[in-house]
C-alpha positions in Angstrom: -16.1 1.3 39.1 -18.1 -0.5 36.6 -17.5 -4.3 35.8 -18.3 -5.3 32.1 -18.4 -9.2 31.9 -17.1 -11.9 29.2 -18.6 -10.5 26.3 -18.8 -6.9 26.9 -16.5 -4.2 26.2 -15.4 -0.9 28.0 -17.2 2.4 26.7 -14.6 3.7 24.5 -15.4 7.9 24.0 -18.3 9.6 24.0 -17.7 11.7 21.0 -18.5 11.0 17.1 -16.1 13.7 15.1 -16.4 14.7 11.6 -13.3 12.8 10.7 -11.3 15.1 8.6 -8.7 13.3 6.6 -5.4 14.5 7.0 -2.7 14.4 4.2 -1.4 10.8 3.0 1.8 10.1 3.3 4.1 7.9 2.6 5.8 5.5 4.6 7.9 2.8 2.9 8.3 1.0 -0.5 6.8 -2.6 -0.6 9.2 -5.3 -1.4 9.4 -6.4 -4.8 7.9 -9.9 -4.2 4.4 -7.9 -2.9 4.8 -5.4 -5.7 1.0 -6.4 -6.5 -0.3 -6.1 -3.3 -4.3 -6.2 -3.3 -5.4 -6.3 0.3 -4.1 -5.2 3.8 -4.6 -5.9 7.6 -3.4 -4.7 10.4 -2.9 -7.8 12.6 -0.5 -8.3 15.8 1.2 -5.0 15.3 2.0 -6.0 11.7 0.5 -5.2 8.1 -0.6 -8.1 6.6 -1.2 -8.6 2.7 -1.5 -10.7 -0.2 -0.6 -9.8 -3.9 -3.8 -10.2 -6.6 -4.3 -12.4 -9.5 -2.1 -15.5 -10.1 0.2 -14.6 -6.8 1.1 -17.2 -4.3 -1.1 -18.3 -2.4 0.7 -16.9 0.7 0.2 -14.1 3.5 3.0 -11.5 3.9 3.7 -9.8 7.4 5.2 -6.2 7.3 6.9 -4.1 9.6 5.6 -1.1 9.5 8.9 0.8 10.7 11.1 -1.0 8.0 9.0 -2.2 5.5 10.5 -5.7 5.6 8.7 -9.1 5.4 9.1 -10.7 8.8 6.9 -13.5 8.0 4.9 -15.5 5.1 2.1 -17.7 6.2 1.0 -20.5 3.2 -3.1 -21.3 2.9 -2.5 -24.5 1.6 -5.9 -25.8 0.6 -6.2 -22.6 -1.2 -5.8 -21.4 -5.0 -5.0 -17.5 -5.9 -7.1 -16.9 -9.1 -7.6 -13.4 -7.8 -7.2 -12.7 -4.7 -8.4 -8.5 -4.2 -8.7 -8.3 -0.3 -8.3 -9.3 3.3 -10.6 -8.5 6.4 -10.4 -9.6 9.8 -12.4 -10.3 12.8 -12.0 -11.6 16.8 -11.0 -15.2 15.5 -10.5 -15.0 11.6 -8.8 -13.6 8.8 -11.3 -13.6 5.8 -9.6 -13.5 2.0 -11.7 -12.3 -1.3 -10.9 -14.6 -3.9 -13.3 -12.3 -5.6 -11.6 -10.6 -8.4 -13.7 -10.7 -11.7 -12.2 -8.3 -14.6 -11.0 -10.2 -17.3 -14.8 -11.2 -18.8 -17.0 -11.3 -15.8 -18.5 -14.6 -15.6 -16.4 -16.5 -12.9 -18.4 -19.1 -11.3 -16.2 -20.0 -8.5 -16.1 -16.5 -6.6 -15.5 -17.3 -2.9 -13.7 -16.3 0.5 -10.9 -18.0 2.3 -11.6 -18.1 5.9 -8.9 -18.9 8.1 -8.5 -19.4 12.3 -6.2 -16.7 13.7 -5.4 -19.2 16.4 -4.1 -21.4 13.2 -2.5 -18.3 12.0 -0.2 -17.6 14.9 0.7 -21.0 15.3 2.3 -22.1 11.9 3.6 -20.9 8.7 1.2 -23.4 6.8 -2.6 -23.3 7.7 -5.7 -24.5 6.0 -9.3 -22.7 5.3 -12.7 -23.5 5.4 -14.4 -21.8 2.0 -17.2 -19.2 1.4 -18.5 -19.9 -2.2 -21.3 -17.3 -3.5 -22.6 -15.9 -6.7 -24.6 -12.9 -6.9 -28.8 -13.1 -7.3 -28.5 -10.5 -9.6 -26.6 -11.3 -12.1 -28.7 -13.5 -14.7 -25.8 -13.2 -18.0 -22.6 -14.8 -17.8 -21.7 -14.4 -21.4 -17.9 -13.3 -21.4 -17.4 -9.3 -21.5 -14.4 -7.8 -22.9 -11.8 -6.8 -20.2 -12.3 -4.3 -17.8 -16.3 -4.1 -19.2 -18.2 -5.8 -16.5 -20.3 -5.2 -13.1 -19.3 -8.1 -11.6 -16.0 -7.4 -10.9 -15.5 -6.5 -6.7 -12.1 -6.0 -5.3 -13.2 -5.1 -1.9 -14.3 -6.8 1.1 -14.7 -5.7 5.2 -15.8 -7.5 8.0 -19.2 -5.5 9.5 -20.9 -7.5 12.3 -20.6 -10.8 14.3 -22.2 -12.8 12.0 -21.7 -10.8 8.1 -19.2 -9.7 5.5 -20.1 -6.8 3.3 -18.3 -7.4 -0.8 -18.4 -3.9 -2.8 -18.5 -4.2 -6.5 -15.5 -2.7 -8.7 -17.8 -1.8 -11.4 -16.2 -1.1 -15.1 -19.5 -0.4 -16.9 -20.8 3.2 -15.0 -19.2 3.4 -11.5 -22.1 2.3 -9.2 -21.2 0.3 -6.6 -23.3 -2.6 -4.7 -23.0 -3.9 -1.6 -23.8 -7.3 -0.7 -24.2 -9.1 2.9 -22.3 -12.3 2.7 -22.4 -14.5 5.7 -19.2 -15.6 7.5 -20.2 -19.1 8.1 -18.7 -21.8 5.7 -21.1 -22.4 2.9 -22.3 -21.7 -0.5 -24.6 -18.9 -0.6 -26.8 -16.8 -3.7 -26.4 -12.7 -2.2 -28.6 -9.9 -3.0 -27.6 -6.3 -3.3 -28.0 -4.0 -0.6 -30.9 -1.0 -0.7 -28.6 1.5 -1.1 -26.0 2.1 -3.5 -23.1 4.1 -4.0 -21.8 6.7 -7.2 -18.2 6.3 -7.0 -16.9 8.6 -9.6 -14.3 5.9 -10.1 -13.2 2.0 -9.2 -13.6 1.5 -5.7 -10.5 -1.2 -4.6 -10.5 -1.7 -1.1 -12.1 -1.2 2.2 -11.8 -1.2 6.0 -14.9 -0.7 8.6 -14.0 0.6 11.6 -16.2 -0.5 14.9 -14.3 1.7 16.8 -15.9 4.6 14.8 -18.7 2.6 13.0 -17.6 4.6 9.9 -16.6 2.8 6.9 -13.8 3.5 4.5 -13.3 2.8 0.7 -10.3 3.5 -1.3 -10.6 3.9 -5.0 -8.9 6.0 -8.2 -10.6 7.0 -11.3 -10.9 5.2 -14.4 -7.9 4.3 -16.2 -9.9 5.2 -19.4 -10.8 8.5 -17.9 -9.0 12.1 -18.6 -7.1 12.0 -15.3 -6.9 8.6 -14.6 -5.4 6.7 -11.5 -6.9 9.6 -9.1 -6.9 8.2 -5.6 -9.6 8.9 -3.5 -11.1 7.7 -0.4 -15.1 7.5 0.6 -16.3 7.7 4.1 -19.6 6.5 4.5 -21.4 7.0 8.0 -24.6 7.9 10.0 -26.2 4.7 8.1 -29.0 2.3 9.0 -28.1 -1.2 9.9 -25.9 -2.5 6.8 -27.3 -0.4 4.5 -24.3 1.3 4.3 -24.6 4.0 2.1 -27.9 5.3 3.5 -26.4 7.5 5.4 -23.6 10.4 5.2 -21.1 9.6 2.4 -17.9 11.8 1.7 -15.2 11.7 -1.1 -11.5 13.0 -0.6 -9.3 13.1 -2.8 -6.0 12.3 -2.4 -4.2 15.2 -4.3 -1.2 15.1 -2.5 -0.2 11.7 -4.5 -1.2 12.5 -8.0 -1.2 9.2 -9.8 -1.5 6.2 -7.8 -3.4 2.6 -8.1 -4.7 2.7 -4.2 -6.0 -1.1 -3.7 -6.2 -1.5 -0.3 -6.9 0.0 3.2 -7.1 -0.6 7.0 -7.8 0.7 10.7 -5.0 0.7 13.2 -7.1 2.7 15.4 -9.6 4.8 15.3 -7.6 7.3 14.1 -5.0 5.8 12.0 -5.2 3.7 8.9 -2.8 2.6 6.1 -3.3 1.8 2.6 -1.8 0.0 0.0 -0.8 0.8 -3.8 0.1 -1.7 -6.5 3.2 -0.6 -9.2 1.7 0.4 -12.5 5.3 1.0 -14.1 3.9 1.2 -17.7 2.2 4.4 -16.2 3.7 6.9 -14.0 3.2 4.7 -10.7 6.4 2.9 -11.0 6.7 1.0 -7.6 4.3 -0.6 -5.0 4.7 1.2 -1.7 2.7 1.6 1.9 0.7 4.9 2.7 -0.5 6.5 5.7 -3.0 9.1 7.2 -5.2 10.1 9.9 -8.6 11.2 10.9 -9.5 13.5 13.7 -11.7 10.4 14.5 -12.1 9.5 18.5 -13.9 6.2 19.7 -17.8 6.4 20.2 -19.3 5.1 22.9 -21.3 2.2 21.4 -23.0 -0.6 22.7 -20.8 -3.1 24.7 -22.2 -6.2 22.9 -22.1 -4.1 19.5 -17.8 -3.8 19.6 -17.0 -6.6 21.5 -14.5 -7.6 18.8 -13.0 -4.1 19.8 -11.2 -6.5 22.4 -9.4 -9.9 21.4 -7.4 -11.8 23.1 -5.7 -14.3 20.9 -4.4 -17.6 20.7 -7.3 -18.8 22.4 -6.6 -21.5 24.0 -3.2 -20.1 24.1 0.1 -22.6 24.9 2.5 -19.8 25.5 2.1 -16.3 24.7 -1.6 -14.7 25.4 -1.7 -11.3 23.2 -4.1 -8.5 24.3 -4.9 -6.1 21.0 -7.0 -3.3 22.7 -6.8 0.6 23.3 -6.2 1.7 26.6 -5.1 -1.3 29.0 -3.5 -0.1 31.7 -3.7 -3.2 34.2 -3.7 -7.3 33.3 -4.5 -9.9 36.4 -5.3 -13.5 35.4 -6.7 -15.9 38.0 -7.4 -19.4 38.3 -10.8 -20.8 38.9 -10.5 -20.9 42.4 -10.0 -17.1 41.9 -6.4 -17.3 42.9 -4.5 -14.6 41.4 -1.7 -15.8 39.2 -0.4 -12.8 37.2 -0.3 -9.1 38.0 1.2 -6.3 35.4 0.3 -4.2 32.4 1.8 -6.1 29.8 -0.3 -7.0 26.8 1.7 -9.7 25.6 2.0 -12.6 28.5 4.1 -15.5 28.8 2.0 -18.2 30.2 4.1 -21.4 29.5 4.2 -22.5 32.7 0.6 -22.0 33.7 -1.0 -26.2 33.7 -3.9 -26.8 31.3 -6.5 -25.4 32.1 -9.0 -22.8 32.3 -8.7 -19.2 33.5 -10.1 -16.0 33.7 -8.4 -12.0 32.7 -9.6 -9.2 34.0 -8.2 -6.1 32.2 -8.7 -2.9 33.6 -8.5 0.5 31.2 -7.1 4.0 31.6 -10.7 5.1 32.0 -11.6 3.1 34.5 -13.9 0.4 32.9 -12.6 -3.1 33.5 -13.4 -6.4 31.6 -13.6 -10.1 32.2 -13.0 -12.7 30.1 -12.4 -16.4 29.8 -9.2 -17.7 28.5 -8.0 -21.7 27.9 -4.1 -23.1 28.3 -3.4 -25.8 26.6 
């Protein structure tokens, strides 16, 4: 039986599928107060999201068998002057106040990064700010609406230590990728190598480390013969970040027509959901959640390269440590005289009356891997 320790992960599959994309569905309305919704997570069993441009400055939870708003999470120190999508990672939940459209020459693009620890806790929290600009762009005359390159609307979290911004671009289609670090700071970002031909307005985006594909939602121009098209790309097979050096795949979504997709995320890694915004002076008349699946299974990757794959959260915890992995079957926690303390299979654990302290989980998989990690009580 093989032992991976604190920052390892459990080999997940051994198999990369092509990842057909089964027909979207569906699955509920969004309520009217989200009708604009511009970027989704899927976060402690709920879909997270946030509506664009001169919405609150607020987080709404979903459920995604009702469609309700169970919760709304304020970022206080935080301004929506467009807010176009949400990523996530181990500890944080990353928001791209990154929208661009109406003459492309903001100066104050950045990215809210907030503590999910901060996040579970309370319904107000506070975030430490990415600010950027982009190398490349030397003219910030004002353009007419809808007539610029610097417009992005899409944002995924890629590694340990980077972001990766996609560009919404009006003029010709071709979209940029840029590495933007997720440490607090101001930074000046170049384009990657590589770009990509859209054939339309990309608008959101999910990378999946359980599959190391990555997944961008779009529709066609609304200028265009056929416009509001959705379609989704799947880029894979790439080198490092350069993300569209590899493998990349248009499907169109047919099955829904018209539709102004804007955002997307993994459940697993075969299951995702996206978002769509109401566009009533069109034909798309109401916001609303959609679904579908891949034929995807998990590769077997690098532990240190998915250890994110695994998160155990709040860390420290002061009464309810959550597990959010595929494939637990067993949970023990012990103190650090190795005296076992808990023994079951749940992944959500009541530990309010462990003392202050710390301990150590060792969670044991359906396959037979095991991991060990460190965990604080406050």
């Amino acid at each position: 039986m093989k032992i991976i320790t604190s920052f390892s992960i459990f080999v997940l599959g051994i198999c990369h599928a092509t990842g057909q994309i089964s027909t979207a569905v569906e699955k509920f309305a969004l309520p009217t107060n989200i009708s604009e919704s511009s970027g989704a997570i899927f976060f402690n069993n709920k879909l997270i999201t946030h509506n664009d441009s001169g919405g609150e400055n607020k987080l709404y939870e979903l459920d995604t068998i009702s469609g309700l708003v169970t919760r709304e999470v304020t970022i206080s120190n935080a301004t929506n002057v467009d807010w176009e999508d949400i990523t996530q990672d181990g500890g944080s939940i990353y928001i791209g106040d990154i929208g661009n459209n109406v003459s492309g020459n903001r100066t104050d693009l950045k990215i809210y990064k907030i503590s999910k620890s901060d996040y579970l806790s309370s319904e107000t929290v506070n975030a430490q700010t990415i600010a950027f600009n982009y190398s490349d762009q030397i003219d910030f005359a004002p353009t007419s609406v809808n007539n610029t390159e610097w417009d992005a609307e899409t944002l995924v979290s890629f590694d340990a230590i980077n972001l990766i911004l996609f560009t919404k671009n009006w003029v010709n289609g071709t979209t940029k990728g840029y590495l933007i670090p997720k440490a607090a700071g101001t930074y000046s970002v170049s384009p990657l190598a590589t770009t990509l031909n859209s054939g339309g307005l990309i608008s959101g985006g999910t990378y999946n480390p359980l599959t190391a594909k990555l997944f961008l939602v779009g529709y066609t121009n609304t200028d265009s013969l056929l416009p509001l098209q959705p379609f989704v790309w799947v880029s894979d097979g790439f080198i490092g970040s350069d993300v569209f050096s590899g493998t990349n795949t248009k499907t169109s979504l047919t099955s829904f027509g018209f539709e102004q997709t804007e955002a997307i995320t993994y459940v697993n890694e075969s299951r995702y959901f996206m978002t769509s915004e109401s566009f009533s002076n069109i034909i798309s008349d109401y916001a609303k959640a959609i679904a579908f699946s891949t034929n995807d299974v998990a590769l077997s990757i690098d532990d240190h390269e998915v250890a994110d794959a695994i998160i155990l959260y709040p860390n420290p915890v002061k009464d309810f440590l959550k597990i959010d992995a595929v494939g637990v079957n067993a949970v023990e926690i012990y103190d650090m005289k190795l005296t076992k303390l808990y023994n079951g299979n749940n992944t959500n654990i009541d530990m309010t009356s462990f003392s202050p302290g710390i301990y150590v989980i060792k969670i044991s998989f359906k396959d037979h891997f095991q991991v060990m990690k460190k965990i604080v009580k406050k």
